[in-house]
DOMAR-466802 format. One record per residue (C-alpha): residue number from 1; residue in one letter; x, y, z. Coordinates in nm, 4 decimals. Example, Ala and Ser with C-alpha at 12.3 -4.5 7.8 and 13.67 -1.06 7.14 Angstrom:
<nodes>
- nr, rest, xx, yy, zz
- 1, a, 1.2300, -0.4500, 0.7800
- 2, s, 1.3670, -0.1060, 0.7140
</nodes>
This chain:
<nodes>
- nr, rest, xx, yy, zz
- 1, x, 4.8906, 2.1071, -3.7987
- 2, x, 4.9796, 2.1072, -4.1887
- 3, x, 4.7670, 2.3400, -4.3588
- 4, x, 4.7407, 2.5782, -4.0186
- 5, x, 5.1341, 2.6703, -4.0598
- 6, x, 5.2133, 3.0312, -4.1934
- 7, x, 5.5562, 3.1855, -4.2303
- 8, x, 5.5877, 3.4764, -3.9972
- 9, x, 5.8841, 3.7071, -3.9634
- 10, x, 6.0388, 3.7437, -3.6457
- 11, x, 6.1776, 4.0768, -3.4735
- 12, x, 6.5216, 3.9505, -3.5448
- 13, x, 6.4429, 3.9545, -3.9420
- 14, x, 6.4871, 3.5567, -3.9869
- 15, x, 6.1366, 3.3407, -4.0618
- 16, x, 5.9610, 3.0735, -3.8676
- 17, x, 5.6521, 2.9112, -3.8127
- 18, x, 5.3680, 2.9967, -3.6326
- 19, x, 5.0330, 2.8283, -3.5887
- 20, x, 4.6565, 2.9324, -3.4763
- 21, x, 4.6937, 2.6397, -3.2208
- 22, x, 4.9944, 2.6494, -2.9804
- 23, x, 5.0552, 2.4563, -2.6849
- 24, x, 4.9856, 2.6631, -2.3810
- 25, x, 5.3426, 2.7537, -2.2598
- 26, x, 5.4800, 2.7982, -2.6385
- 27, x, 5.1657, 3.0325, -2.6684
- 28, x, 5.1822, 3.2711, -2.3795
- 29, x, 5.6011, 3.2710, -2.4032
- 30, x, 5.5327, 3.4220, -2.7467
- 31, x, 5.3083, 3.6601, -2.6190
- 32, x, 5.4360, 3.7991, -2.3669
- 33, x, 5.7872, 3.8411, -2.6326
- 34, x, 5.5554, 4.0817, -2.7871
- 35, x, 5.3567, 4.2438, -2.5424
- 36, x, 5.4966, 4.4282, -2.2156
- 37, x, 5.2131, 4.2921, -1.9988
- 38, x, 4.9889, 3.9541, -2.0280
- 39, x, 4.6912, 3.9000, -1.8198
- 40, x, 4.5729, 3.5358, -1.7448
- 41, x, 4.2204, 3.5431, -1.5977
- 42, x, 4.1135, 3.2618, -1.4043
- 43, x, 3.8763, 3.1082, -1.1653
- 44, x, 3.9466, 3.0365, -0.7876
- 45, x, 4.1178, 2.7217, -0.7339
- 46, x, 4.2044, 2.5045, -1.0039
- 47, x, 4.5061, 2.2982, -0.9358
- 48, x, 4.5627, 2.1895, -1.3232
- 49, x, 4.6089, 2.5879, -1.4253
- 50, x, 4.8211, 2.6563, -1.1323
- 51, x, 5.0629, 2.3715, -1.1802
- 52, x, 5.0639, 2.5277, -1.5376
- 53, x, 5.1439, 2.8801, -1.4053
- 54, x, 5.4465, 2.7112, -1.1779
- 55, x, 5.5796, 2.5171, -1.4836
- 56, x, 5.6156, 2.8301, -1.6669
- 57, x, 5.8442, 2.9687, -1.4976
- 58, x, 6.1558, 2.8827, -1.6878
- 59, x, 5.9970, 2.9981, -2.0106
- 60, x, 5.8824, 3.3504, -1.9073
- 61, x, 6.2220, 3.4635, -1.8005
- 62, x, 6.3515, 3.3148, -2.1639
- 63, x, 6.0692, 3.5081, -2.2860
- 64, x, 6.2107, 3.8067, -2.1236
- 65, x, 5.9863, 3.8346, -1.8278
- 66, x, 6.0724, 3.8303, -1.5047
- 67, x, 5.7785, 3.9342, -1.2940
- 68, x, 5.4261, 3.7767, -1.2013
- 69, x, 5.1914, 3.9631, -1.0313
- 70, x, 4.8872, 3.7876, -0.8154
- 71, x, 4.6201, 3.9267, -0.5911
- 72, x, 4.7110, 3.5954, -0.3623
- 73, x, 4.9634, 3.7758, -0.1291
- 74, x, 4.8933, 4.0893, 0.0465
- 75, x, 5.1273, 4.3799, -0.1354
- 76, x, 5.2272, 4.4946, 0.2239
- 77, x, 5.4203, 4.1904, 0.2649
- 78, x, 5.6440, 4.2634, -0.0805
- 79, x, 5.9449, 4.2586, 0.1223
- 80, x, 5.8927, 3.9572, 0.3028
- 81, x, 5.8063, 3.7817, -0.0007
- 82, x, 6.0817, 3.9244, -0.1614
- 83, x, 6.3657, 3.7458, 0.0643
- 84, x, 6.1390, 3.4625, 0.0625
- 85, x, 6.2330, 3.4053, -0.3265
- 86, x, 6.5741, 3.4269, -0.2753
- 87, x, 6.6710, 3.2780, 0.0350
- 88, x, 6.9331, 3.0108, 0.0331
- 89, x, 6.6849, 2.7430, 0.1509
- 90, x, 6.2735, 2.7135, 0.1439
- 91, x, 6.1489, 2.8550, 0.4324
- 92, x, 5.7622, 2.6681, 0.4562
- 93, x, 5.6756, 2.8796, 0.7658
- 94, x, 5.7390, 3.1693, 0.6356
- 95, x, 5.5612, 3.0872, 0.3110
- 96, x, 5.2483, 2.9801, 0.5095
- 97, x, 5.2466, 3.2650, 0.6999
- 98, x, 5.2392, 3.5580, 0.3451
- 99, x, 4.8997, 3.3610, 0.2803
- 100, x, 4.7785, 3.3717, 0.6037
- 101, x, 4.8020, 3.7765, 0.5936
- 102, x, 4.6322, 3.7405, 0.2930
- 103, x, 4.2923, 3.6263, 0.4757
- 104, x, 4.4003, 3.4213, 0.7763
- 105, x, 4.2128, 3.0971, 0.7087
- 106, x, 4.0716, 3.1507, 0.4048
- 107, x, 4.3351, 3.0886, 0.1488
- 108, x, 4.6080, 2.8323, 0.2604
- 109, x, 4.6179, 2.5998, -0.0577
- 110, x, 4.8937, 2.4236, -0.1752
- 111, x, 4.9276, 2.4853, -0.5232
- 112, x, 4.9677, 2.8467, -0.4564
- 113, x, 5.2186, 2.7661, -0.1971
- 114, x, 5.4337, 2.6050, -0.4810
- 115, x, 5.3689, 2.8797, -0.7976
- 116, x, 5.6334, 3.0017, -0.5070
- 117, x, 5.8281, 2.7351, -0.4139
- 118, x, 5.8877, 2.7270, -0.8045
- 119, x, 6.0065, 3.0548, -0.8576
- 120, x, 6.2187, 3.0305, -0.5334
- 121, x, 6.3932, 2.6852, -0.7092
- 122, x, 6.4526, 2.8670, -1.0209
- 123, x, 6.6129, 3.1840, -0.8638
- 124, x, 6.8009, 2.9358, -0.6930
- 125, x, 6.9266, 2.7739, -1.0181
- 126, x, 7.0117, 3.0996, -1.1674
- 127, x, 7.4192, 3.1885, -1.1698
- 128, x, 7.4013, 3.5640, -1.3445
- 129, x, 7.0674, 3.7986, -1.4144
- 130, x, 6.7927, 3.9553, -1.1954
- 131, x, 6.6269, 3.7018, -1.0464
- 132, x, 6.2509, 3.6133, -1.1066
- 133, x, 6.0187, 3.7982, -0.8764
- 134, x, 5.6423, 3.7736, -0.7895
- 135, x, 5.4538, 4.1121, -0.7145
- 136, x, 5.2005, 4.1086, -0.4372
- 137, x, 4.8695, 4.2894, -0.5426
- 138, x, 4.6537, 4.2218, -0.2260
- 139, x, 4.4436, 4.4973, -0.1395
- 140, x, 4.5528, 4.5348, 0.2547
- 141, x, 4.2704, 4.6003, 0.4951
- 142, x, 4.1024, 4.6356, 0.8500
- 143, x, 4.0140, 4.2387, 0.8065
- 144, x, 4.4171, 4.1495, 0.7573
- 145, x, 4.4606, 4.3815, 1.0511
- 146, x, 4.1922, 4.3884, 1.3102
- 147, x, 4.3775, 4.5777, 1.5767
- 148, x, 4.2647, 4.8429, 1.3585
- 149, x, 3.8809, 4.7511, 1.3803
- 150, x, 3.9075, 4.8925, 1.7771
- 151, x, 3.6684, 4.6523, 1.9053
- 152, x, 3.4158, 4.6896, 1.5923
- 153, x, 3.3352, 4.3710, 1.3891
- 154, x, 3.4257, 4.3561, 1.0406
- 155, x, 3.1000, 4.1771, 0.9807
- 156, x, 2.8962, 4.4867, 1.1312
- 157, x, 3.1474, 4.7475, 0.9375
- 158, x, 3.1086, 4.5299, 0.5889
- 159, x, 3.4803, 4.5395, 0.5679
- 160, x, 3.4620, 4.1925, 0.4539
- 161, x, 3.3103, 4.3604, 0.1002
- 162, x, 3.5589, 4.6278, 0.1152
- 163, x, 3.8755, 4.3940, 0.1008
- 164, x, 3.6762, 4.1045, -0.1701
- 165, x, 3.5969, 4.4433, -0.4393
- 166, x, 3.1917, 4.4421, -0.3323
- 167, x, 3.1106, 4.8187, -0.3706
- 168, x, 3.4241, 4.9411, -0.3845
- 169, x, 3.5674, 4.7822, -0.6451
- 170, x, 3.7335, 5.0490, -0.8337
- 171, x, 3.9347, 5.1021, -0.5336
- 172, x, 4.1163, 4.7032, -0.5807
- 173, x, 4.2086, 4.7935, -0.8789
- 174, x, 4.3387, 5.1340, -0.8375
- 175, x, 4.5664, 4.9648, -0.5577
- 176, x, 4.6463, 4.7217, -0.7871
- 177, x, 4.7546, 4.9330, -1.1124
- 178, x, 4.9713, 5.1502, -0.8219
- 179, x, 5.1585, 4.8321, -0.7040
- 180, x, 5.2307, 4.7216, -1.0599
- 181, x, 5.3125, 5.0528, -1.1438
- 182, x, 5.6128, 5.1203, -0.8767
- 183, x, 5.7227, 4.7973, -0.8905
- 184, x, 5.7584, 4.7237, -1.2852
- 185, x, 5.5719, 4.9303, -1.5271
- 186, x, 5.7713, 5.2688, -1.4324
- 187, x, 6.0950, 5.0192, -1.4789
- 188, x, 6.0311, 4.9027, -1.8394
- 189, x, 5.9960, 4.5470, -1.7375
- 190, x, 5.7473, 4.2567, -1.8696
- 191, x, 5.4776, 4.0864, -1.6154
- 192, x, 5.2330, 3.8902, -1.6479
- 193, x, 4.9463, 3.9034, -1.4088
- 194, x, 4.7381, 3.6255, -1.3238
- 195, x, 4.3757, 3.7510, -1.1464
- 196, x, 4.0501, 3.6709, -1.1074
- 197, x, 3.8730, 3.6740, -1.4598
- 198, x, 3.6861, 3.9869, -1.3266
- 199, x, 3.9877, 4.2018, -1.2543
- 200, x, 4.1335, 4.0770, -1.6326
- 201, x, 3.9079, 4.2999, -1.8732
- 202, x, 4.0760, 4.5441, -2.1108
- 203, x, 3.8556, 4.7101, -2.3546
- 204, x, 3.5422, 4.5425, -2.2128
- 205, x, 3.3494, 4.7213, -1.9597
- 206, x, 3.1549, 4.5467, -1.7208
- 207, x, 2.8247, 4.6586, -1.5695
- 208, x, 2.7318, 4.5251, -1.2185
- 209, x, 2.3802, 4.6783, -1.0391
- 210, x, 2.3828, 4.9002, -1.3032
- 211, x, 2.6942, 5.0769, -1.2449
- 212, x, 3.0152, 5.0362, -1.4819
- 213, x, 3.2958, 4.9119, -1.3300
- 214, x, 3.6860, 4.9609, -1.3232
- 215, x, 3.8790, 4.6536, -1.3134
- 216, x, 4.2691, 4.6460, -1.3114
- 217, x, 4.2813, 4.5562, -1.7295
- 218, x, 4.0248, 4.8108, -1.7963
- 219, x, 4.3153, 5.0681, -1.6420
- 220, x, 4.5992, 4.9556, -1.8186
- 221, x, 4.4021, 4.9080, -2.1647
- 222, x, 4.3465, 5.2966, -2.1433
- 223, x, 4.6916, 5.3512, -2.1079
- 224, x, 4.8670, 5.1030, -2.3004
- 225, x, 4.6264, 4.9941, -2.5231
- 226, x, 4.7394, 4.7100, -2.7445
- 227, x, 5.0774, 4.6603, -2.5328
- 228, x, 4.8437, 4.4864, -2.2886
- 229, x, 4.6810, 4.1171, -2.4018
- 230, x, 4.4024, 3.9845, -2.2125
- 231, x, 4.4079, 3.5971, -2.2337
- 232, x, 4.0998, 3.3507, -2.0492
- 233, x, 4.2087, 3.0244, -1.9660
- 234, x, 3.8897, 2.8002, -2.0562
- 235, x, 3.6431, 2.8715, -1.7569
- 236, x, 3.7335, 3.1775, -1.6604
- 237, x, 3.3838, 3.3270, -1.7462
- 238, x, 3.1180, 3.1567, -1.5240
- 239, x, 2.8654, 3.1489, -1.8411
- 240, x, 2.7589, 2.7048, -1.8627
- 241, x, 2.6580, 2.7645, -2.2116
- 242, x, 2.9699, 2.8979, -2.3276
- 243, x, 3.1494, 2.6497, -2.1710
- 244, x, 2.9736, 2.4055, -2.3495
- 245, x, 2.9692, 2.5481, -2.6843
- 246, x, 3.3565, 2.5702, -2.6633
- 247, x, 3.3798, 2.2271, -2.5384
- 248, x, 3.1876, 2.0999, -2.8263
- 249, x, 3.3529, 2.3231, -3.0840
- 250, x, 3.6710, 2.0916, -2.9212
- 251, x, 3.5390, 1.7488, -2.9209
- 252, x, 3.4068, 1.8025, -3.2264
- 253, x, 3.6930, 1.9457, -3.4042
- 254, x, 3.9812, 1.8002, -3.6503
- 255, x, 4.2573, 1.8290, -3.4140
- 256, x, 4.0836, 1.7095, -3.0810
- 257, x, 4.3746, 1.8783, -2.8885
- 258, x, 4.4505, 1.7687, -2.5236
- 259, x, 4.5328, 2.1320, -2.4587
- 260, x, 4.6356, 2.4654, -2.6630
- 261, x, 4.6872, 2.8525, -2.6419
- 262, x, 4.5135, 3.0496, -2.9323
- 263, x, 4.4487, 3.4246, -3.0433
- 264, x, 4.1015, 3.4281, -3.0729
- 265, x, 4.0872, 3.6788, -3.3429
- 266, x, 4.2525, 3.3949, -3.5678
- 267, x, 4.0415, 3.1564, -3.5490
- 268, x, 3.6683, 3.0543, -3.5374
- 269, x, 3.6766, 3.0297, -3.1363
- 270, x, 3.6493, 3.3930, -3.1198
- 271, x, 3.3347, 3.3855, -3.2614
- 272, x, 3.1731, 3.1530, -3.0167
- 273, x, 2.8957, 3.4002, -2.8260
- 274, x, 2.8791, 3.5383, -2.4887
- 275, x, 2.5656, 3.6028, -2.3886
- 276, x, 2.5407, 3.6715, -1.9836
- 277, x, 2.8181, 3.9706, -1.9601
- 278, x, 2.6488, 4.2879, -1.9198
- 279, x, 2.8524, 4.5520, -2.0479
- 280, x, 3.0235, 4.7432, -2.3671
- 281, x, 3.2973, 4.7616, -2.5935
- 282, x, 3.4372, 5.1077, -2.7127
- 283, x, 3.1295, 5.2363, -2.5200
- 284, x, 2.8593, 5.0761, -2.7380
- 285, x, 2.6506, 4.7923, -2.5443
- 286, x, 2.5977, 4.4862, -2.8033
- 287, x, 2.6565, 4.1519, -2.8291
- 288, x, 2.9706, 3.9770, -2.7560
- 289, x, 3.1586, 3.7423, -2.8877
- 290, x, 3.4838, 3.5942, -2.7209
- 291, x, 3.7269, 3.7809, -2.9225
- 292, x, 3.5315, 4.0714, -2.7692
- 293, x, 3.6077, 4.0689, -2.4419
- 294, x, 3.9693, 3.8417, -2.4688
- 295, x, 4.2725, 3.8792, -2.6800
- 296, x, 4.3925, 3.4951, -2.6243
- 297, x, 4.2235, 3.1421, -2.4931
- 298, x, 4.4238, 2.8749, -2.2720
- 299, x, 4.2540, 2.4961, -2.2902
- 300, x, 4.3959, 2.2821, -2.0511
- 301, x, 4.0852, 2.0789, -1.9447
- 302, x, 3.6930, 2.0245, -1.9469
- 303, x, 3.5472, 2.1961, -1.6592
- 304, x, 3.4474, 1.8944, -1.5157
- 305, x, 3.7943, 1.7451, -1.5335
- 306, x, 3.9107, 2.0195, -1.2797
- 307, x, 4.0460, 1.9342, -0.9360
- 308, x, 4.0117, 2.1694, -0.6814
- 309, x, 4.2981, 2.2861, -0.4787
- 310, x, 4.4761, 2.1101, -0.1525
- 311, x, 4.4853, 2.2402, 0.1465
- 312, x, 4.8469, 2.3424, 0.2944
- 313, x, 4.9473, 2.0825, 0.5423
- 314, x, 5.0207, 2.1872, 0.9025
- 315, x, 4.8923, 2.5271, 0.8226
- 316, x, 4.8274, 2.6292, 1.1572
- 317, x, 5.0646, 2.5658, 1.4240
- 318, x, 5.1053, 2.7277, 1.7572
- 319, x, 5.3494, 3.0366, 1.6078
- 320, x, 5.0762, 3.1832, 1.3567
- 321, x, 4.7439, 3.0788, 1.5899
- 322, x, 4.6952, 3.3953, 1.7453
- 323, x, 4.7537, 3.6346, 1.4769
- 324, x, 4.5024, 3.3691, 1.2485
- 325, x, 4.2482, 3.3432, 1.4632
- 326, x, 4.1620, 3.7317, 1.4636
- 327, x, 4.1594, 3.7718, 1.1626
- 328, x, 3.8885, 3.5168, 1.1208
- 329, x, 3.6900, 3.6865, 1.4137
- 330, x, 3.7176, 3.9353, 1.2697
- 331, x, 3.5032, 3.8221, 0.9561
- 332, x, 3.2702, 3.6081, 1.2052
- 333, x, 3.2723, 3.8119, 1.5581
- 334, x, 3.2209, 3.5952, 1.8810
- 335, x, 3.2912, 3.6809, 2.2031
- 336, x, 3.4538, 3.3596, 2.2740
- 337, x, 3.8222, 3.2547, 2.0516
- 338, x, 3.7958, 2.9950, 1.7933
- 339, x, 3.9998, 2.6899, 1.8998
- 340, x, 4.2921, 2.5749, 1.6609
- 341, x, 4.0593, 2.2802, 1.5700
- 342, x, 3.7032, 2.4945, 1.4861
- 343, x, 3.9596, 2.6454, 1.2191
- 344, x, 4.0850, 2.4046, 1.1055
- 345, x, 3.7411, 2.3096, 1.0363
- 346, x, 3.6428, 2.6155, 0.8387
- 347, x, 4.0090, 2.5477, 0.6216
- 348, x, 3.8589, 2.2485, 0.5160
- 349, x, 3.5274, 2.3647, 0.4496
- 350, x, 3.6516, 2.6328, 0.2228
- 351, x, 3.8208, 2.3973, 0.0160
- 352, x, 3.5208, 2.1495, -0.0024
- 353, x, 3.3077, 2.4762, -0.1417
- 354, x, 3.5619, 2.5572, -0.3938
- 355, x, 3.3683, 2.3624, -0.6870
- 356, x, 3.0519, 2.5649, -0.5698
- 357, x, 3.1670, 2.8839, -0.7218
- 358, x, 3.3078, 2.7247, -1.0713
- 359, x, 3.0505, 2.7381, -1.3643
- 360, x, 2.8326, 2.4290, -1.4530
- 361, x, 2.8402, 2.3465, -1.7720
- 362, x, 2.4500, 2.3100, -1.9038
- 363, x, 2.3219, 2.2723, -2.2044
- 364, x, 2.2410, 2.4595, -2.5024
- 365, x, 2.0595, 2.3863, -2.8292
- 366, x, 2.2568, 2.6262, -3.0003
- 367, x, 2.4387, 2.5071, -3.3270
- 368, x, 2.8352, 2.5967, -3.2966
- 369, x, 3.0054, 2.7594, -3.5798
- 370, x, 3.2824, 2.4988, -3.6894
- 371, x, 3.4882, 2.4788, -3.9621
- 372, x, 3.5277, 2.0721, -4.1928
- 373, x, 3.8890, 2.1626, -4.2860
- 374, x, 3.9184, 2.2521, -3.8724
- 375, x, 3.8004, 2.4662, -3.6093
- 376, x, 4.1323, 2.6017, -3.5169
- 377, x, 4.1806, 2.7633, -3.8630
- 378, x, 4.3617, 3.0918, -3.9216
- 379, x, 4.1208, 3.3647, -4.0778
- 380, x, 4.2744, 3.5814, -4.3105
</nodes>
């Protein structure tokens, strides 16, 4: 990068290098040396940024961190998941079934399957320290546990909204600051937390309906402030014309990078607009720009170079049919049982729907602010 490079002293006194443009791992591993909790917000389903979050692995405990906290596995299955990690072989079964409590069908994708398998090789790799643990911040619910419906349909109850955030979403991420909480916070450890973009905002508060919402960032900005770092990987917001503008600002720049990690307050990026989030900053509603609502930016891809997830082979099998297929009746009452095929059916329709929900990219006539000498500048 030439002219980006400035000197920067590190904690231990001695100088080194640092750039506006990173590669992603170098980026968040810095980051999170820094800051006692990271939060990567994301969409649903993107295999290249969850082959990115198992490859990091290695580099977060180096970094000092030895936790990662999801919403992808129900926290009432901690323990389970727990002795999954550090079990003296891979148990795939047992893997299969943490997901399946999660929301029976409804989330049995490989790639999350192997952010675990990774973190269950490294622990195994390990010959002194804690090992690397992954904190469960499901939101358990009548839908994970219909037994407790008593004959009532989730459907007719709206339970289904209750466990996804719907109107009570202040209540996810109540659940979820208490699980993170207990299990590293009140410890002194490092995590990083990887979430739905939604659940990721810090100072920026969102509006929905009308009504201001509480996500699990907004909670520990209040209490940590700057010790927490909000960082979007490219996508995250489902806004098409800031999608475009960044991927514009990228083909169009000096550098043309493949993929990077940046603070957005560094460099021109951060003042690329957002115009479809309803909401404030510090209580005042305005426009925002991206360094507004996000302390850091992962680019690993063009949205329309994403591939959606895989579906988990031999998901359902005779041991887990049962307790599967009430949960999903639960979400879509019939009298009559689904048969092991009819879900296996809805598995794969879920995963062909995937792309539905990511943002389009469409396009805008708005001129981008770039820089000749290189978008990816530091500002001083």
């Amino acid at each position: 990068m030439g002219d980006h490079n400035e000197k920067k002293p590190t904690n231990s006194g001695s100088a080194s290098y640092s750039t506006a443009l990173k590669k992603p791992a170098l980026y968040i591993s810095d980051l999170c040396q820094s800051h006692q909790v990271v939060l990567l917000g994301d969409q649903i389903g993107v295999s290249q940024h969850l082959d990115f979050l198992a490859a990091l692995i290695p580099s977060l405990y180096e970094s000092g961190v030895t936790h990662l906290a999801w919403e992808f596995t129900n926290s009432r299955c901690q323990g389970v998941l727990d002795q999954l990690l550090n079990a003296p072989e891979w148990d795939q079964n047992a893997c299969s079934e943490i997901f399946a409590d999660l929301l029976g069908v409804g989330f049995s994708y490989s790639e999350y399957a192997n952010v675990l398998q990774a973190v269950w090789h490294f622990n195994k790799s390990l010959t002194s320290g804690v090992p690397f643990r992954v904190i469960a911040l499901g939101l358990p619910s009548y839908v994970e546990d219909p037994d407790l419906l008593d004959g009532r349909s989730a459907a007719e109850l709206q339970l289904r909204n209750w466990w996804m955030g719907g109107h009570y979403r202040d209540m996810t991420a109540f659940h979820m600051i208490n699980v993170l909480t207990n299990e590293v916070l009140r410890h002194g450890q490092r995590v990083i937390v990887y979430a739905n973009a939604d659940q990721t905002t810090t100072k920026f508060i969102q509006w929905i309906d009308g009504v201001a919402t509480t996500t699990l960032g907004n909670l520990l900005h209040r209490w940590m402030g700057e010790g927490v770092q909000r960082v979007l990987f490219h996508g995250a917001i489902s806004e098409g014309a800031l999608n475009k503008r960044v991927e514009d600002l990228i083909a169009t720049s000096p550098e043309k990078p493949d993929n990077f990690g940046i603070k957005l307050d560094a460099s021109t990026l951060g003042n690329v607009a957002v115009n479809e989030l309803t909401g404030s900053c510090d209580g005042v509603e305005t426009s925002f720009r991206l360094q507004d609502v996000a302390n850091g930016y992962l680019y690993l891809a063009n949205v329309k170079d994403w591939k959606p997830c895989l579906l988990s082979e031999n998901f359902l099998n005779s041991s887990n049919y049962v307790s599967i297929e009430a949960r999903y009746r639960a979400l879509d009452p019939r009298e009559s049982h689904y048969s092991m095929k009819e879900l296996e059916t809805v598995r794969r329709e879920g995963q062909a729907g995937l792309k539905e929900n990511w943002p389009s990219i469409s396009q805008d006539d708005e001129v981008p602010v770039a820089s000749k000498k290189g978008f990816f500048r530091r500002r001083d």
